[in-house]
PDB file of N, CA, C and O in Angstrom:
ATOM      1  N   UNK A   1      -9.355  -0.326  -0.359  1.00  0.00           N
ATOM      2  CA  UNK A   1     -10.445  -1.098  -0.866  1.00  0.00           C
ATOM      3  C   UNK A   1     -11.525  -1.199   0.210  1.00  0.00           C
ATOM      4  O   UNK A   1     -11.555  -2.166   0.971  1.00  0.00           O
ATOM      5  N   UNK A   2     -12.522  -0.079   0.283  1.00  0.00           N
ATOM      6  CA  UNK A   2     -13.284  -0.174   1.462  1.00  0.00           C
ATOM      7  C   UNK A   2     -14.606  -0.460   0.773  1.00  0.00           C
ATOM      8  O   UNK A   2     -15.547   0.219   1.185  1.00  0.00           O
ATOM      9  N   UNK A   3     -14.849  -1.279  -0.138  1.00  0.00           N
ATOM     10  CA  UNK A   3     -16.345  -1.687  -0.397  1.00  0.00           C
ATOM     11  C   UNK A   3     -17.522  -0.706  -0.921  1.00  0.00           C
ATOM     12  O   UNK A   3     -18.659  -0.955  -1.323  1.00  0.00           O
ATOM     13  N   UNK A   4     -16.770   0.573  -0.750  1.00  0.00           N
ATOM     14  CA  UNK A   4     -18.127   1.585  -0.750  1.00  0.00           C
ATOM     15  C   UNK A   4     -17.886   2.110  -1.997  1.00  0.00           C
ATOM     16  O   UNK A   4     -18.982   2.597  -2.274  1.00  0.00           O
ATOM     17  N   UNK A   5     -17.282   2.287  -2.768  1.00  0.00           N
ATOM     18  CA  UNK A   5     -17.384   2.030  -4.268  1.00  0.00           C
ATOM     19  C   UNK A   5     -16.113   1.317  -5.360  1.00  0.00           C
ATOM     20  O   UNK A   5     -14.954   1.733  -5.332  1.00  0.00           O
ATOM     21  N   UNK A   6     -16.442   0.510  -6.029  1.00  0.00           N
ATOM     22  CA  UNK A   6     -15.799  -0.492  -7.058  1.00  0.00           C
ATOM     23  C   UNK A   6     -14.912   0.707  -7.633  1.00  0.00           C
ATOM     24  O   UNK A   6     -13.733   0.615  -7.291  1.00  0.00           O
ATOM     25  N   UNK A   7     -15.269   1.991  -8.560  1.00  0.00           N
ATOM     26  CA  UNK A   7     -14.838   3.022  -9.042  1.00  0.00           C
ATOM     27  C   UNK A   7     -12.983   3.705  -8.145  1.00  0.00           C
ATOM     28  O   UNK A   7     -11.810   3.922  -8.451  1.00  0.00           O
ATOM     29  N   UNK A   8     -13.742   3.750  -7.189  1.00  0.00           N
ATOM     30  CA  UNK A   8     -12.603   4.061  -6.150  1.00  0.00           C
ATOM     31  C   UNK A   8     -11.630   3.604  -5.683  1.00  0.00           C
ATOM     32  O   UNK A   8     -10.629   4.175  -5.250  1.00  0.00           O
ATOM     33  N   UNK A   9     -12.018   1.948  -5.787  1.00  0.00           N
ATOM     34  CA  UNK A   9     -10.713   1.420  -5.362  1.00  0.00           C
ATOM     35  C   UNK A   9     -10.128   1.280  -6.939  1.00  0.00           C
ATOM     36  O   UNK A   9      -8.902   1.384  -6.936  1.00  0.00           O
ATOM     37  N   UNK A  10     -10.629   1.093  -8.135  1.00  0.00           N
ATOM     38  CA  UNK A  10      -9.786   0.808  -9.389  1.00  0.00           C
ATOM     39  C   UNK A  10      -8.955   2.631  -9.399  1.00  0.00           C
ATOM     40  O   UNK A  10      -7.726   2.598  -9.453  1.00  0.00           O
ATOM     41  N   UNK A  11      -9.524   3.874  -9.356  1.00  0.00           N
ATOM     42  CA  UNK A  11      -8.626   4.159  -8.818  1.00  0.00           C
ATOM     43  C   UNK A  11      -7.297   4.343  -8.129  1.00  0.00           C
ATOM     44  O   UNK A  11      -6.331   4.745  -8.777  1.00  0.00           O
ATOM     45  N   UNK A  12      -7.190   4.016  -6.615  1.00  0.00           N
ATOM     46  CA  UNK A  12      -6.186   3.831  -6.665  1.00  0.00           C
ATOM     47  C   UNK A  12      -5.567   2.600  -6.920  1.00  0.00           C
ATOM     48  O   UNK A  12      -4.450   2.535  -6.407  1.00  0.00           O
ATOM     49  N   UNK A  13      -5.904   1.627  -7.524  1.00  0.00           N
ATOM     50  CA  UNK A  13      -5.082   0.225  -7.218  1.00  0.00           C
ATOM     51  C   UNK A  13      -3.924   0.986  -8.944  1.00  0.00           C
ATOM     52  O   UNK A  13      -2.714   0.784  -9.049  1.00  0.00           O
ATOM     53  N   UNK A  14      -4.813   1.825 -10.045  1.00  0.00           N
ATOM     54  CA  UNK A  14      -4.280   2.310 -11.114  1.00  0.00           C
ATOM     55  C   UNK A  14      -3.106   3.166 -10.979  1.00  0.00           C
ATOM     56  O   UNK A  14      -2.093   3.147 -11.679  1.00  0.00           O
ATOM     57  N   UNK A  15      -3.486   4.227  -9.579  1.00  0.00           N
ATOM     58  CA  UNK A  15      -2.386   4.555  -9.358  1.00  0.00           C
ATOM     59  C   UNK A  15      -1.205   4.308  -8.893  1.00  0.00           C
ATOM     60  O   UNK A  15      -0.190   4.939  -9.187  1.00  0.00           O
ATOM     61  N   UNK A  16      -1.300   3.063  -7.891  1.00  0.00           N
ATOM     62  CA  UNK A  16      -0.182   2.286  -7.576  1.00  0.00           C
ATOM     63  C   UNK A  16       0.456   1.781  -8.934  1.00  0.00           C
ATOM     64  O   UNK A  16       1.541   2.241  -9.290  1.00  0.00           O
ATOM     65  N   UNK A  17      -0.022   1.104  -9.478  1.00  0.00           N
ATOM     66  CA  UNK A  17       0.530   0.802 -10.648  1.00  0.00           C
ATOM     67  C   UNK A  17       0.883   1.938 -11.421  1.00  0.00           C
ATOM     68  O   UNK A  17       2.030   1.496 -11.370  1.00  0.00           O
ATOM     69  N   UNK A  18       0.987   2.857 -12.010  1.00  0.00           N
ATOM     70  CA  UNK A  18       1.316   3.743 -12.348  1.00  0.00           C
ATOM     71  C   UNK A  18       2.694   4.330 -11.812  1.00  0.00           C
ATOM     72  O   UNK A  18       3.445   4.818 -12.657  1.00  0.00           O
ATOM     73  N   UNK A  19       3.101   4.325 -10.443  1.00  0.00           N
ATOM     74  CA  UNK A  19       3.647   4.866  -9.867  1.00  0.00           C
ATOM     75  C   UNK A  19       4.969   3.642  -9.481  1.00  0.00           C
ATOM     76  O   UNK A  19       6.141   3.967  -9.288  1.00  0.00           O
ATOM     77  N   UNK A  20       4.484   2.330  -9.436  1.00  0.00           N
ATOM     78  CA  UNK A  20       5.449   1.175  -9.761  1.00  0.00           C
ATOM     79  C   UNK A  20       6.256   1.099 -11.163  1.00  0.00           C
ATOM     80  O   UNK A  20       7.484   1.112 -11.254  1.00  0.00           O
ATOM     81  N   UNK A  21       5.345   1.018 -12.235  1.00  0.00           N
ATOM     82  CA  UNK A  21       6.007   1.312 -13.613  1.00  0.00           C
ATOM     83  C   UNK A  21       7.062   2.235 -13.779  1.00  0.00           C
ATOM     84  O   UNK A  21       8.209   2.084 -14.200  1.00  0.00           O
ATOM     85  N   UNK A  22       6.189   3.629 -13.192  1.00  0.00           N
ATOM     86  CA  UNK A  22       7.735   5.027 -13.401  1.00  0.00           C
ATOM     87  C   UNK A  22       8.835   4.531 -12.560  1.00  0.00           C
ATOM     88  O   UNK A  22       9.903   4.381 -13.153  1.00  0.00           O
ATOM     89  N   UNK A  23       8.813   4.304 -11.575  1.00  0.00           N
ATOM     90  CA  UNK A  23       9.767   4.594 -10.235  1.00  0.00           C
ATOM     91  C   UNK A  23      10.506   3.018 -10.395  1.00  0.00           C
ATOM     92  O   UNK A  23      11.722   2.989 -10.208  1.00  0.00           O
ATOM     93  N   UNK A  24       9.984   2.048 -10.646  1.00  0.00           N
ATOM     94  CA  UNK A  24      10.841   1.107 -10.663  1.00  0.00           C
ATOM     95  C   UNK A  24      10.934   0.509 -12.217  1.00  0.00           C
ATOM     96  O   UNK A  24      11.992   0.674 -12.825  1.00  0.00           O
ATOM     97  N   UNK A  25      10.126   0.002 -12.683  1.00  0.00           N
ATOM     98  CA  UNK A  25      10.190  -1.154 -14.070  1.00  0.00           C
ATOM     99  C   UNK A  25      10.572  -0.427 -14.914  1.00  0.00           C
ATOM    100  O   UNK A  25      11.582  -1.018 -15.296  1.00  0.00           O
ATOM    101  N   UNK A  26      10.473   0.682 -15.649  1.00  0.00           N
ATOM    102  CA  UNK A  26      10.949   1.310 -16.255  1.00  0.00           C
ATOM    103  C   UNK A  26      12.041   2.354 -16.088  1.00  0.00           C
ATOM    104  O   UNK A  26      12.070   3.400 -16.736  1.00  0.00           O
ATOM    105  N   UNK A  27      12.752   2.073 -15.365  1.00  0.00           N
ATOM    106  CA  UNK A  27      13.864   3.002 -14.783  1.00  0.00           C
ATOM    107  C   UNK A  27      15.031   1.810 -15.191  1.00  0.00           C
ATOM    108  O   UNK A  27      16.034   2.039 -15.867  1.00  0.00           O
ATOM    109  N   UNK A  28      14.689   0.624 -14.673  1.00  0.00           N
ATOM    110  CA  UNK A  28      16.056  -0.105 -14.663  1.00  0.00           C
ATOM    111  C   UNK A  28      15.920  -1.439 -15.643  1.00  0.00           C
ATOM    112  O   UNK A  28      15.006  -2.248 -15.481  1.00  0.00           O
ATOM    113  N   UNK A  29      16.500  -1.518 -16.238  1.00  0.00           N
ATOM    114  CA  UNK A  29      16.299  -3.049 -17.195  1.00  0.00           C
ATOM    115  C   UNK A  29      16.733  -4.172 -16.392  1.00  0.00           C
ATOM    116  O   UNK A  29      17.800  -4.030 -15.796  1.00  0.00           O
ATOM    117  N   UNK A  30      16.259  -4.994 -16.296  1.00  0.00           N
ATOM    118  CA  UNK A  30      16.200  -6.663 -15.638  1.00  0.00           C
ATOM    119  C   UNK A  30      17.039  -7.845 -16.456  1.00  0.00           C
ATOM    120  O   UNK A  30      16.777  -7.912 -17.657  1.00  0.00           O
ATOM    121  N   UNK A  31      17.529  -8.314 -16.196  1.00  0.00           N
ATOM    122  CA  UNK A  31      18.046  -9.842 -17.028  1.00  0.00           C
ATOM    123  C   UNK A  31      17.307 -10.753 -17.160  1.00  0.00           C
ATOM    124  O   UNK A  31      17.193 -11.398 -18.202  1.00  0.00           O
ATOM    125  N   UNK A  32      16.478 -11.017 -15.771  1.00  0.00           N
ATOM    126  CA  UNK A  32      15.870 -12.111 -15.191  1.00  0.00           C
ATOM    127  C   UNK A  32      15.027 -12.315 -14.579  1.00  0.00           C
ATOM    128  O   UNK A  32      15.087 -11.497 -13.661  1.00  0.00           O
ATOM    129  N   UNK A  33      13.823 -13.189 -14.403  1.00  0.00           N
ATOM    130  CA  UNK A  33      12.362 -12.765 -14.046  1.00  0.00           C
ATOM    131  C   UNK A  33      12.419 -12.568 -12.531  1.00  0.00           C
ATOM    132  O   UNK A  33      11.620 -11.896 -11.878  1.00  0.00           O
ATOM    133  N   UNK A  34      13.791 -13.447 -11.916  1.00  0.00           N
ATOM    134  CA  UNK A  34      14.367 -13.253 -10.408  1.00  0.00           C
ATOM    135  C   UNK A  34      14.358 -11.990  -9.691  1.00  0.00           C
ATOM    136  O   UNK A  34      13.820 -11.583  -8.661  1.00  0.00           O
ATOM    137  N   UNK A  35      15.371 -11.352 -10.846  1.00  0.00           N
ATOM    138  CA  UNK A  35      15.831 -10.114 -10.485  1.00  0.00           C
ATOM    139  C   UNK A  35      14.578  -8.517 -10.707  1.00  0.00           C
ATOM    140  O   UNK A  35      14.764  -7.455 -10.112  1.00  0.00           O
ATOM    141  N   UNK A  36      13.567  -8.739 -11.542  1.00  0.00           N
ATOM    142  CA  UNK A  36      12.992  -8.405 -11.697  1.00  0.00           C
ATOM    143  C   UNK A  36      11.909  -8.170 -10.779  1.00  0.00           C
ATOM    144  O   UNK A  36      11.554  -7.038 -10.452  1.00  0.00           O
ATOM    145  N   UNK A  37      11.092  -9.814 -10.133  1.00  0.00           N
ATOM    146  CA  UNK A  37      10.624  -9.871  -9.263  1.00  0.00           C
ATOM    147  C   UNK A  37      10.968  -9.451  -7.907  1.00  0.00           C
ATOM    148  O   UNK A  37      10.101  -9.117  -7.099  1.00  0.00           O
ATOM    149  N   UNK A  38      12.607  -9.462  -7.558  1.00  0.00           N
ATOM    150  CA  UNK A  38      13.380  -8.935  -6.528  1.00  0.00           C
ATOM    151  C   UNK A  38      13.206  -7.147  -6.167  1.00  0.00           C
ATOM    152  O   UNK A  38      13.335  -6.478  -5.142  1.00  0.00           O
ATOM    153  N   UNK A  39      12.909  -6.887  -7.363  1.00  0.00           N
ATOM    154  CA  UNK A  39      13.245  -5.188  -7.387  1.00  0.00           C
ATOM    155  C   UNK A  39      11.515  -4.767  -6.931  1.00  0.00           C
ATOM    156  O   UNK A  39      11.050  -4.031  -6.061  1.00  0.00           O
ATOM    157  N   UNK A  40      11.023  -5.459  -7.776  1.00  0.00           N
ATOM    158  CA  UNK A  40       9.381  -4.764  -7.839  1.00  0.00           C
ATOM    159  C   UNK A  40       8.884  -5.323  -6.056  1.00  0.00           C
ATOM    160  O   UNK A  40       7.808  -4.784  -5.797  1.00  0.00           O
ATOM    161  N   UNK A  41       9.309  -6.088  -5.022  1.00  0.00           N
ATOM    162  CA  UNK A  41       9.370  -6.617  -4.085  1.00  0.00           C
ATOM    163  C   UNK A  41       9.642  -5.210  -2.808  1.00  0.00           C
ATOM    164  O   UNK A  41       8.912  -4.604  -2.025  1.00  0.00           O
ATOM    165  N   UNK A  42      11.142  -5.172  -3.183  1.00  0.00           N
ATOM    166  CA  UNK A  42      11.983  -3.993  -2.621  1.00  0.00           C
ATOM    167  C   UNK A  42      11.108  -2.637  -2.997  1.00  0.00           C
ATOM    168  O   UNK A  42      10.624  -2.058  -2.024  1.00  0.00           O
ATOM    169  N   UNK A  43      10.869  -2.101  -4.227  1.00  0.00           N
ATOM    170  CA  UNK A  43       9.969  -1.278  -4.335  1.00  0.00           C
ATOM    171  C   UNK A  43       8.699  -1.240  -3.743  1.00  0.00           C
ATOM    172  O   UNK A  43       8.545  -0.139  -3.213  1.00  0.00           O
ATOM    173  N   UNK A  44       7.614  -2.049  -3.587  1.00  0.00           N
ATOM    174  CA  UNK A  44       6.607  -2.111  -3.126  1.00  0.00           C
ATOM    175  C   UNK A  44       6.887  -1.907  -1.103  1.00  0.00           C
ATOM    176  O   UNK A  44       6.233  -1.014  -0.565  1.00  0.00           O
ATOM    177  N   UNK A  45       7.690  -2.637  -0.351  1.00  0.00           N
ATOM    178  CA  UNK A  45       8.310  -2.363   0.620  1.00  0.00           C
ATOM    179  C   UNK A  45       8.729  -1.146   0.812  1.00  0.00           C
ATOM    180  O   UNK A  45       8.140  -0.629   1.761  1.00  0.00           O
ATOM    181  N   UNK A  46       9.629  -0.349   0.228  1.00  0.00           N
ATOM    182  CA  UNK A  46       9.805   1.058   0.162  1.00  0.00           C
ATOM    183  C   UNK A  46       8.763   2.192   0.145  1.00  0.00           C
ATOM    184  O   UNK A  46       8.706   3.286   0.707  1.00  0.00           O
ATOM    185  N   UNK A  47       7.862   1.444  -0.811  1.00  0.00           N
ATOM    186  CA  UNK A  47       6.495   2.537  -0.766  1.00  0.00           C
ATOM    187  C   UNK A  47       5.553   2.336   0.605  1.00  0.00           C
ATOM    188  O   UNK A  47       4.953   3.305   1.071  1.00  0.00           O
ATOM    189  N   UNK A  48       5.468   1.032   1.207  1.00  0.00           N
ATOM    190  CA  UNK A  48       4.565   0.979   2.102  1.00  0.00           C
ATOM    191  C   UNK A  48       5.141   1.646   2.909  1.00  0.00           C
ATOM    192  O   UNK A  48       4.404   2.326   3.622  1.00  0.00           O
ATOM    193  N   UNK A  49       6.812   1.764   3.180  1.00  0.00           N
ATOM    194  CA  UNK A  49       7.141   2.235   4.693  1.00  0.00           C
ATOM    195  C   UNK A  49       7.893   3.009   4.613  1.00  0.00           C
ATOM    196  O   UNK A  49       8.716   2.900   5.522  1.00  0.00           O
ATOM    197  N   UNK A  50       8.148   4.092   3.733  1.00  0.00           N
ATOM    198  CA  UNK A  50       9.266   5.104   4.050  1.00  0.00           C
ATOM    199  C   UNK A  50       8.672   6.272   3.267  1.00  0.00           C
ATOM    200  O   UNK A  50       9.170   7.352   3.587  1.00  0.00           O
ATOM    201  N   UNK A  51       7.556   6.337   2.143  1.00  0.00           N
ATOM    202  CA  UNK A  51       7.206   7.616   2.238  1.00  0.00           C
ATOM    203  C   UNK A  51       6.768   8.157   2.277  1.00  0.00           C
ATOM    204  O   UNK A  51       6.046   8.098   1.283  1.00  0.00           O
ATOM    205  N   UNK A  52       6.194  10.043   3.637  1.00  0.00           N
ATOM    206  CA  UNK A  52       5.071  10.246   3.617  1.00  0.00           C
ATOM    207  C   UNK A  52       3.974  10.361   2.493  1.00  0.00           C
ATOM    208  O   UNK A  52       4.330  10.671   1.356  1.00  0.00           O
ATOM    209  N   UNK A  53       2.555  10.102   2.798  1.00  0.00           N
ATOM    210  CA  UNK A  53       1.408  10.462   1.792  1.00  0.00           C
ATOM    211  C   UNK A  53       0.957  11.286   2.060  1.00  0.00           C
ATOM    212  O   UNK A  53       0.895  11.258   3.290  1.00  0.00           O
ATOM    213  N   UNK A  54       0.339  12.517   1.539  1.00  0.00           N
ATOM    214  CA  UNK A  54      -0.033  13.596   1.845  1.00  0.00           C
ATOM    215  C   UNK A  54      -1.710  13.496   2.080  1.00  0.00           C
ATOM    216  O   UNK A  54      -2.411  14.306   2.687  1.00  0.00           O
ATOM    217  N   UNK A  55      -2.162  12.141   1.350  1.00  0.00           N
ATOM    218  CA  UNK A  55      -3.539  11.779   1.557  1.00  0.00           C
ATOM    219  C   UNK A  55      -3.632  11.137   2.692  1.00  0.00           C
ATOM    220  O   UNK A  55      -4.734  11.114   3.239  1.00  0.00           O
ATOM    221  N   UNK A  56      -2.652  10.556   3.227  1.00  0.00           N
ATOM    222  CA  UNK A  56      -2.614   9.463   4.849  1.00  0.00           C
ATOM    223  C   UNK A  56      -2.076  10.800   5.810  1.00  0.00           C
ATOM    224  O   UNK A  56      -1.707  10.355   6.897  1.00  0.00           O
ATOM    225  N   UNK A  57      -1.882  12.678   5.717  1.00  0.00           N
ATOM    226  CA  UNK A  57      -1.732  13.361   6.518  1.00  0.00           C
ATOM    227  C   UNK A  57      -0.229  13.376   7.099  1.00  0.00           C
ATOM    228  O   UNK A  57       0.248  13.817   8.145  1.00  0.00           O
ATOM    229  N   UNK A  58       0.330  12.696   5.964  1.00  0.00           N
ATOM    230  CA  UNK A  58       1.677  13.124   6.012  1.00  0.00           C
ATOM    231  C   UNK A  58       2.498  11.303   6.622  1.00  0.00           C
ATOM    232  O   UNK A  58       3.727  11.267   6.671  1.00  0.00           O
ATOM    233  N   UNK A  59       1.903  10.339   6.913  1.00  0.00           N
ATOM    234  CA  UNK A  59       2.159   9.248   7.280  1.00  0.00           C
ATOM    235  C   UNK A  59       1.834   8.110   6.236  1.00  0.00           C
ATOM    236  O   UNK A  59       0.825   7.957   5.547  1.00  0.00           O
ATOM    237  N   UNK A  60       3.568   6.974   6.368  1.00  0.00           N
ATOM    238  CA  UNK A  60       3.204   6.292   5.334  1.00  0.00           C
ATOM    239  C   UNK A  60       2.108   5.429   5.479  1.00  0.00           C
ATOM    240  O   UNK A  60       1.382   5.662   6.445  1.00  0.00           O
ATOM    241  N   UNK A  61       1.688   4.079   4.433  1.00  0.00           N
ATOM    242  CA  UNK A  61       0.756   4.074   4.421  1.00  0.00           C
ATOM    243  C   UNK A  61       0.667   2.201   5.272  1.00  0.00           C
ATOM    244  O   UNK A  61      -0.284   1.431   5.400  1.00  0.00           O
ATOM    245  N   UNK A  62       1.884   2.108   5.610  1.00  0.00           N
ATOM    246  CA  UNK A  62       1.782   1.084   6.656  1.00  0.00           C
ATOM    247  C   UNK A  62       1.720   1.095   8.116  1.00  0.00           C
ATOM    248  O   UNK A  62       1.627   0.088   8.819  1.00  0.00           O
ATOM    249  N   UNK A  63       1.795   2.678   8.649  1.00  0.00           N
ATOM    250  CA  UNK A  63       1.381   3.065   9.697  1.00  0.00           C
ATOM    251  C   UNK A  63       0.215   3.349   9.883  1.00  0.00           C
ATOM    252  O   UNK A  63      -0.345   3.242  10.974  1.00  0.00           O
ATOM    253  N   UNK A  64      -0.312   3.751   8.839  1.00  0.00           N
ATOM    254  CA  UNK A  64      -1.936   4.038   9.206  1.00  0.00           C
ATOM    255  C   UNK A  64      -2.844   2.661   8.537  1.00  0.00           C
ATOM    256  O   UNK A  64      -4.030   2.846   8.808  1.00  0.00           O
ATOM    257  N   UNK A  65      -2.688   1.607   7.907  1.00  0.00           N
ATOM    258  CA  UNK A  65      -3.044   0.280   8.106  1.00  0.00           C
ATOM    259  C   UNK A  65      -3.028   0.120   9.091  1.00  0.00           C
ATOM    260  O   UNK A  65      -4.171   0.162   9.546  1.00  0.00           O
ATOM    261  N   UNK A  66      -2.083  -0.124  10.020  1.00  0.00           N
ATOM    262  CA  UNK A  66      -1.749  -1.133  11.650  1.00  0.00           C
ATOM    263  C   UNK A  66      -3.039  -0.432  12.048  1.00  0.00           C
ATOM    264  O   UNK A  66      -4.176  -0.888  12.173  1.00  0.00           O
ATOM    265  N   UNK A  67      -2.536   0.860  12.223  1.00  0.00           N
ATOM    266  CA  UNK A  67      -3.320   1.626  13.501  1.00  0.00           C
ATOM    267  C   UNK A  67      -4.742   1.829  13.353  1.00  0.00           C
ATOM    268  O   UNK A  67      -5.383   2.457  14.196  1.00  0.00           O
ATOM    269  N   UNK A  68      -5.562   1.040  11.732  1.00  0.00           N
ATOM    270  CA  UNK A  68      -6.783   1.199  11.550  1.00  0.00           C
ATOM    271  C   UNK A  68      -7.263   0.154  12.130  1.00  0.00           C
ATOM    272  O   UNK A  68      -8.295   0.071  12.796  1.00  0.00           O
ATOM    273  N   UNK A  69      -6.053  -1.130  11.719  1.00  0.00           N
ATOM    274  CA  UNK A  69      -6.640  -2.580  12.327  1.00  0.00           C
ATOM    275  C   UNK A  69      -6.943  -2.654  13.457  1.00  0.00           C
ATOM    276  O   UNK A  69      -7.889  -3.277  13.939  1.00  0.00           O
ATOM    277  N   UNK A  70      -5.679  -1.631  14.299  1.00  0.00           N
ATOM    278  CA  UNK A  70      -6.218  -2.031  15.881  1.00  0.00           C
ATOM    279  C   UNK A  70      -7.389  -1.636  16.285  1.00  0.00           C
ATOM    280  O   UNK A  70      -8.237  -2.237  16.944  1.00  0.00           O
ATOM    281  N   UNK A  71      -7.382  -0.291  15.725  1.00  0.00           N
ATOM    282  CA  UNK A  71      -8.686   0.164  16.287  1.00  0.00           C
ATOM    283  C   UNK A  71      -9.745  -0.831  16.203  1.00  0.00           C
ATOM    284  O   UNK A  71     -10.570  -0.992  17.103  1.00  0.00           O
ATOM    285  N   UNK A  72      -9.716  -1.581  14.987  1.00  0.00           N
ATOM    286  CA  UNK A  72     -10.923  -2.155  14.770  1.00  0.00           C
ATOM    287  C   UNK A  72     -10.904  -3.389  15.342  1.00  0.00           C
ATOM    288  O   UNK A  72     -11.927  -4.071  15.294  1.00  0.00           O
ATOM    289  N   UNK A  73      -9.841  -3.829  15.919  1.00  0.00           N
ATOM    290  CA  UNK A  73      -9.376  -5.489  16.888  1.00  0.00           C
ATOM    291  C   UNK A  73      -9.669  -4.869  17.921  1.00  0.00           C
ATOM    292  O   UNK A  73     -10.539  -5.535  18.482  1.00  0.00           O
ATOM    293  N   UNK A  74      -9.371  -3.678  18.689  1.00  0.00           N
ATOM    294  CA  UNK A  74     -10.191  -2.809  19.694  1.00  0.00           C
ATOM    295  C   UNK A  74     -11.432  -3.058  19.979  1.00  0.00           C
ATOM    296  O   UNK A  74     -11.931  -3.781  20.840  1.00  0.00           O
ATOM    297  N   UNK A  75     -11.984  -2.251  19.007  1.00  0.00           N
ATOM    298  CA  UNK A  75     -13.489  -2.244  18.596  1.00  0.00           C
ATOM    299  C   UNK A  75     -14.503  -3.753  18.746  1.00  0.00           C
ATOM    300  O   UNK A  75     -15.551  -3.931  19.366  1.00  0.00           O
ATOM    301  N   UNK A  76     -13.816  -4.537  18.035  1.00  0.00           N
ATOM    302  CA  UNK A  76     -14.438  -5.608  17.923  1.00  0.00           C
ATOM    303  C   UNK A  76     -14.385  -6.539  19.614  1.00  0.00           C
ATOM    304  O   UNK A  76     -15.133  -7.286  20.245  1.00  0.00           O
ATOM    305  N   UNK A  77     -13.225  -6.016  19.759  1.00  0.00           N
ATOM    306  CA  UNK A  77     -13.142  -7.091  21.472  1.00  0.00           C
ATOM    307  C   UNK A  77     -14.249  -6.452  22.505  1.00  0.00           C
ATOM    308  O   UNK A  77     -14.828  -7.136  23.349  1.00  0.00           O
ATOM    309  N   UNK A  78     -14.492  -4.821  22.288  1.00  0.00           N
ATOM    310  CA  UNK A  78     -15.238  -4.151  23.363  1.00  0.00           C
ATOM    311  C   UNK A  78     -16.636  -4.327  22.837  1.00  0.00           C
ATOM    312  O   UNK A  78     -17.313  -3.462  23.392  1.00  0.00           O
ATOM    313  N   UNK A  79     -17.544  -5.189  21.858  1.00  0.00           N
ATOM    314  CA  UNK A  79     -18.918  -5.675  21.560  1.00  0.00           C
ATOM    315  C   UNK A  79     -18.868  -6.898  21.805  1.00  0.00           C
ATOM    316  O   UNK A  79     -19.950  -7.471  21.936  1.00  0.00           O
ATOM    317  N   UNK A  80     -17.147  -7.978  21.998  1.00  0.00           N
ATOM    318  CA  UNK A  80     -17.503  -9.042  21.975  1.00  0.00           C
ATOM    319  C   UNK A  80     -17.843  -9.531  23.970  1.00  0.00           C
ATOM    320  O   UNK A  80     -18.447 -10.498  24.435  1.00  0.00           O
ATOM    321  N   UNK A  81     -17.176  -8.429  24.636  1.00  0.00           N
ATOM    322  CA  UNK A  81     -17.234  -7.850  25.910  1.00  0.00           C
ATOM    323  C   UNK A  81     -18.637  -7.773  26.655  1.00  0.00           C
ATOM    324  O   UNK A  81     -19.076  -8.317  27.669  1.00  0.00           O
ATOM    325  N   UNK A  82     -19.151  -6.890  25.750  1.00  0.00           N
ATOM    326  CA  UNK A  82     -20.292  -5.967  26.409  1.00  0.00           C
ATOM    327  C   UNK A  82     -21.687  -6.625  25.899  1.00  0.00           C
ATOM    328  O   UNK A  82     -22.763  -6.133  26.241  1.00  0.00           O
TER     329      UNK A  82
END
């Protein structure tokens, strides 16, 4: 969600969802809004950190979050510096 177009981020926020539905909610039936909420939890966790993206260059997509922030906690300390 980088601001520079509305279009783009509905994009992917569609494809996440898309890709939650197949891989988890519709794969396994639930009893309970617990257990339900438990799985879609574990799933979302799984996707941030275990598998490569071929759009993040082969890295998942909670490694290249951190390493954007720092840069930019970097960034921001060396103007608040200078």
């Amino acid at each position: 969600m980088d601001g520079k177009g509305p279009f783009l981020d509905n994009i992917f926020v569609e494809r996440l969802w898309r890709s939650l539905k197949y891989e988890c909610i519709y794969l396994h039936a639930r009893e309970t809004g617990s257990e339900a909420k438990a799985s879609v939890e574990k799933w979302i966790e799984f996707y941030n950190r275990k598998p490569p993206h071929s759009a993040l260059g082969g890295k998942p997509p909670a490694v290249v979050y951190w390493l954007k922030k720092d840069e930019t906690q970097t960034d921001q300390h060396e103007q608040r510096v200078a």
